[in-house]
Backbone as JSON, one array per atom type, in Angstrom:
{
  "sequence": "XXXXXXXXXXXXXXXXXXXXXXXXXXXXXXXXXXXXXXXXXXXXXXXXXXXXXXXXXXXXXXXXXXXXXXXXXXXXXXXXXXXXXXXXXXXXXXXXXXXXXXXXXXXXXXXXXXXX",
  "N": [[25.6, -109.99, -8.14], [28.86, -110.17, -9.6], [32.01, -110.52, -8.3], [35.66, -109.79, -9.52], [38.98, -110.92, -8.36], [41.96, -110.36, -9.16], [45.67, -111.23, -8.57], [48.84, -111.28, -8.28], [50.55, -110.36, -10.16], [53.83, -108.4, -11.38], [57.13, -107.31, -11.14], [59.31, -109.1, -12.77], [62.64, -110.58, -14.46], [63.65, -111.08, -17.28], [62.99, -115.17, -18.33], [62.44, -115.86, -15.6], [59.43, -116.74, -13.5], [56.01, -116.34, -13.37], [52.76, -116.26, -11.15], [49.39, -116.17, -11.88], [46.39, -115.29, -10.15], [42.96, -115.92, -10.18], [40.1, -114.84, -8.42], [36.74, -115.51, -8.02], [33.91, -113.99, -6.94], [30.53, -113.43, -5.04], [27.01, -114.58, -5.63], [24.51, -116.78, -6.58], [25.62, -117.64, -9.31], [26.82, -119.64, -12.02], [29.69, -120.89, -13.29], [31.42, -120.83, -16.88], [33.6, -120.91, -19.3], [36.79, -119.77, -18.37], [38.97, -117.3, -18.79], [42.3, -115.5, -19.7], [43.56, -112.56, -20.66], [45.32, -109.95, -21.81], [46.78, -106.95, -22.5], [49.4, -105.12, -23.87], [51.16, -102.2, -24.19], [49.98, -99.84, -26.36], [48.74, -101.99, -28.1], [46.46, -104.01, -29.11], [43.75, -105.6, -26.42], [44.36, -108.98, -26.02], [43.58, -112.55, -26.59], [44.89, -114.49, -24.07], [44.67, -117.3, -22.56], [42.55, -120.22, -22.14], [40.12, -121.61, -20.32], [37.71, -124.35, -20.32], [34.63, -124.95, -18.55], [34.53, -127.5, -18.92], [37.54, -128.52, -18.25], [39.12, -128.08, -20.8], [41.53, -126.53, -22.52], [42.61, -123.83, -23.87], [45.21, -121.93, -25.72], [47.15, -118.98, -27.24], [49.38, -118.85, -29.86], [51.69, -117.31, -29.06], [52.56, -118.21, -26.3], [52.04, -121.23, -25.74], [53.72, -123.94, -24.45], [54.66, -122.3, -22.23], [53.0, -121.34, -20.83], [50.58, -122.19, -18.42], [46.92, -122.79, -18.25], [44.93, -123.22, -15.32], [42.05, -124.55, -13.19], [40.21, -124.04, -10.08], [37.35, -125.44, -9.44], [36.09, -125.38, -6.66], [36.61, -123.04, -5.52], [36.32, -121.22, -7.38], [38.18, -120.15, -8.99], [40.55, -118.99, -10.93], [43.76, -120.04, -12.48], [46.89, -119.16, -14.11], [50.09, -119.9, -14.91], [53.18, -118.65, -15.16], [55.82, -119.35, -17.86], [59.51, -119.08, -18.42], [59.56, -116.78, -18.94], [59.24, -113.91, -21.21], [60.55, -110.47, -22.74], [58.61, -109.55, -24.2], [55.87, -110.44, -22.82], [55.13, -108.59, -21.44], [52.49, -106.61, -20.08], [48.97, -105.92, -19.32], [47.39, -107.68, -17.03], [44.01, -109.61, -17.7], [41.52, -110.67, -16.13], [39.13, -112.93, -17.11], [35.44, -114.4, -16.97], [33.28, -116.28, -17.87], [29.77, -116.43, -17.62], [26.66, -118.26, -16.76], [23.72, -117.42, -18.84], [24.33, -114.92, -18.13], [25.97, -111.62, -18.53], [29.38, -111.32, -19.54], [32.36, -111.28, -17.0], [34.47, -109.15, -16.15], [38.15, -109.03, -15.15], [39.92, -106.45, -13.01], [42.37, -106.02, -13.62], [46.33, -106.96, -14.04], [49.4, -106.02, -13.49], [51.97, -107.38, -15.74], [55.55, -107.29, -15.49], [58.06, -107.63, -17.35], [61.59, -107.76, -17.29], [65.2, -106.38, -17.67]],
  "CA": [[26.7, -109.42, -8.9], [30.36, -111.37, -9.22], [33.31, -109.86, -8.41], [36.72, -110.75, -9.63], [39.77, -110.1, -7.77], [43.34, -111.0, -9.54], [46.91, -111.4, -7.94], [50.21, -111.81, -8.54], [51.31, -109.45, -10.78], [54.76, -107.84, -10.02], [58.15, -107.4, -12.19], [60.73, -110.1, -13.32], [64.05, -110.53, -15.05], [63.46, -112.59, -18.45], [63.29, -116.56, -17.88], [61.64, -116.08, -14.74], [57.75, -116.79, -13.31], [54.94, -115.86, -12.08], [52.0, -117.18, -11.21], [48.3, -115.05, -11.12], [45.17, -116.07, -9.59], [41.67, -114.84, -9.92], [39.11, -115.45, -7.67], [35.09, -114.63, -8.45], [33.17, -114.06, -5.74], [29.45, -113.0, -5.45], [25.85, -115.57, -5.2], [23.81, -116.26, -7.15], [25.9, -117.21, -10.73], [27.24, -120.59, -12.5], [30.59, -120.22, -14.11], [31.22, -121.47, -17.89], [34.56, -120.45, -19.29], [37.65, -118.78, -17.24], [40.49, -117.14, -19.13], [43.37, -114.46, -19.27], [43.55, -112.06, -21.64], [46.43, -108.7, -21.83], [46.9, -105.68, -23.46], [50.55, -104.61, -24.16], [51.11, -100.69, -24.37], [49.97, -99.55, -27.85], [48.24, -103.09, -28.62], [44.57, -104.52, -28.89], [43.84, -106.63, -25.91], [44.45, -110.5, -27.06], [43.1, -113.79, -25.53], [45.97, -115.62, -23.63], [44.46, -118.53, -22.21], [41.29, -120.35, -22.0], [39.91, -123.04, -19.96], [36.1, -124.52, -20.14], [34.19, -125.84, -17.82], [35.33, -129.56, -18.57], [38.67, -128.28, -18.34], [39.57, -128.03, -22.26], [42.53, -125.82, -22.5], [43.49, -122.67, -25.05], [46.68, -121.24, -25.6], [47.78, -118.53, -28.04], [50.65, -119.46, -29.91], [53.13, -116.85, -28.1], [52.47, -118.52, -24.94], [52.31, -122.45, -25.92], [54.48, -124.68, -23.51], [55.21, -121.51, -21.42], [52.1, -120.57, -19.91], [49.53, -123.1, -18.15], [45.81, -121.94, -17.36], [44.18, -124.31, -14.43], [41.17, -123.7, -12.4], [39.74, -124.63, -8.76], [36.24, -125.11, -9.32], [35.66, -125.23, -5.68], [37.26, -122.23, -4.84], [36.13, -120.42, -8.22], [39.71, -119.3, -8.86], [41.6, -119.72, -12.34], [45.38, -119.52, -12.74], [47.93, -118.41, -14.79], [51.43, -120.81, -14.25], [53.67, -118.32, -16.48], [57.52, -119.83, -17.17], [60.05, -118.35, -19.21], [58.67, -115.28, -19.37], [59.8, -112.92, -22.1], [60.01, -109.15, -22.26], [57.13, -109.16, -25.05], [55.21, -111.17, -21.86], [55.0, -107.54, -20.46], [51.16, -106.33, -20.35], [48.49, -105.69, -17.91], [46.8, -109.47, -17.72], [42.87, -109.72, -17.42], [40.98, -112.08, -16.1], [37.49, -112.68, -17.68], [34.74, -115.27, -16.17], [31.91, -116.57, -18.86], [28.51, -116.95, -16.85], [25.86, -119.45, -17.47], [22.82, -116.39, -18.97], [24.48, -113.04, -17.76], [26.9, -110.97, -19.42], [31.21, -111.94, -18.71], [32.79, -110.54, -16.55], [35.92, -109.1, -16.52], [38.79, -108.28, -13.55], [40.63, -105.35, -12.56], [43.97, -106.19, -14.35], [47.38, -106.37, -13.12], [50.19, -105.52, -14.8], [53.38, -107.85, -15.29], [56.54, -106.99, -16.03], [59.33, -108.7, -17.52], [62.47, -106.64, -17.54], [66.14, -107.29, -17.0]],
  "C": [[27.97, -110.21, -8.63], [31.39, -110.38, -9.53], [34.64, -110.17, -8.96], [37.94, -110.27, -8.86], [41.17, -111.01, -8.43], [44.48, -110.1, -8.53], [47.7, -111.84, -8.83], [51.11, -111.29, -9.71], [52.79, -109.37, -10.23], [55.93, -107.78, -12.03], [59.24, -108.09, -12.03], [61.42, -110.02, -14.15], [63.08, -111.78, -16.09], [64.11, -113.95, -18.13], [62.45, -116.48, -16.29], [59.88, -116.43, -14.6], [57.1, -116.3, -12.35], [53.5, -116.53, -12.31], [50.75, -116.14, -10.72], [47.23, -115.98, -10.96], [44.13, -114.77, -9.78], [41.0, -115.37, -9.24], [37.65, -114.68, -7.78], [34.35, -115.5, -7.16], [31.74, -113.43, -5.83], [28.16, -113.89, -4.71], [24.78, -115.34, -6.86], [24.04, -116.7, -9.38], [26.45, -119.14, -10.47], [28.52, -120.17, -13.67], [30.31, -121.29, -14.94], [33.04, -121.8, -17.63], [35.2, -119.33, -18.33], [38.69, -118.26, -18.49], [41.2, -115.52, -18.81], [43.22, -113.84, -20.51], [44.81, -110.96, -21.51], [46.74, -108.46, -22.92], [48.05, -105.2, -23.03], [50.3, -102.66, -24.42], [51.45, -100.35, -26.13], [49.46, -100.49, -28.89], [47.03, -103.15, -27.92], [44.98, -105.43, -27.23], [43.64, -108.23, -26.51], [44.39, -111.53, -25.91], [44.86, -114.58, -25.71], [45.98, -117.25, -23.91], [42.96, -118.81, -22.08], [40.89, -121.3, -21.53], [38.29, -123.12, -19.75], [35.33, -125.31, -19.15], [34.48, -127.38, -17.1], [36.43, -129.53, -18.82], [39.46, -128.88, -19.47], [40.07, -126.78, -22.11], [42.91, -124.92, -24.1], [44.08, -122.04, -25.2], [46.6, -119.92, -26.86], [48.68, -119.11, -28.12], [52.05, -118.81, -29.15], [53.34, -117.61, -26.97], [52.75, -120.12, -24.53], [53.32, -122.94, -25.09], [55.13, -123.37, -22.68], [54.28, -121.2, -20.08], [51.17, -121.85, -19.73], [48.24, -122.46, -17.4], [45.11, -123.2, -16.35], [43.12, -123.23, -13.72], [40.97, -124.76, -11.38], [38.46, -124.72, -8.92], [35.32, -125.05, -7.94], [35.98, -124.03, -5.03], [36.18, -120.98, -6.22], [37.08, -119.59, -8.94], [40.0, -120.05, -10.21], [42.63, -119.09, -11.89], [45.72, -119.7, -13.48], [49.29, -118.79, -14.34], [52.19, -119.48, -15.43], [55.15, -118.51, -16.56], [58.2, -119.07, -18.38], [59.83, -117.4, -20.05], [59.55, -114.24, -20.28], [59.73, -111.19, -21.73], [58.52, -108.5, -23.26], [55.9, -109.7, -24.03], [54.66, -109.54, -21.57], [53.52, -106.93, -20.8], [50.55, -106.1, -18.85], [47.13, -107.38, -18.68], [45.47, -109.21, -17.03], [42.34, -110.64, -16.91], [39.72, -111.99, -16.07], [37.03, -114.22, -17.22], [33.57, -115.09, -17.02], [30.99, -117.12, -18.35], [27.62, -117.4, -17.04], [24.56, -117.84, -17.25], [23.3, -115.37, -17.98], [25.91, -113.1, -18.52], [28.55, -111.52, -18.31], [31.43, -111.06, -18.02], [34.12, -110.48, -16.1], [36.9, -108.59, -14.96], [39.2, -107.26, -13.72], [41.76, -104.78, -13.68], [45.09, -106.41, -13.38], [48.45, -106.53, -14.23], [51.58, -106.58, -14.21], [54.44, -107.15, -16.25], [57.73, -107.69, -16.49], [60.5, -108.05, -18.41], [63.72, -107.16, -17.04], [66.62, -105.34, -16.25]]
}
């Protein structure tokens, strides 16, 4: 079974950053795709970011030159660089892990804030 565990949530003043990490832990699995996803209060959840295996990169357009997704493949960890963060930024951010034959799997959440 693979666990995920995200960080780095928290609440900021607009123009500020933050930076989240997931880390999938477990035995047993081969990752594909890593990305971020968040659900705003009263909105669908919507794909952020997306990075593949051979580290090919996908943005939404809200996010474009603001937000950068990287991963550690030695560690198993994706991140989430996020810079001039808005107050529409504000959501609880997911982090989903696409496994070579088993179903994705998704994290916890954490919720950012971006408030003055």
């Amino acid at each position: 079974q693979v666990h995920l565990v995200e960080s780095g949530g928290g609440l900021v003043q607009p123009g500020e950053s933050l930076r989240l990490s997931c880390a999938a832990s477990g035995s047993g699995f081969n990752i594909n795709a890593m990305g971020w996803h968040r659900q705003a209060p009263g909105k669908q959840r919507e794909m952020v970011a997306i990075i593949t295996s051979s580290g090919s990169t996908y943005y939404a357009d809200s996010v474009k030159g603001r937000f950068t997704i990287s991963r550690d493949n030695a560690k198993n960890t994706v991140y989430l660089q996020m810079n001039s963060l808005k107050s529409e930024d504000t959501a609880v951010y997911y982090c989903n892990v696409a496994l070579q034959g088993k179903p994705p799997v998704w994290g916890q959440g954490t919720l950012v804030t971006v408030s003055s």
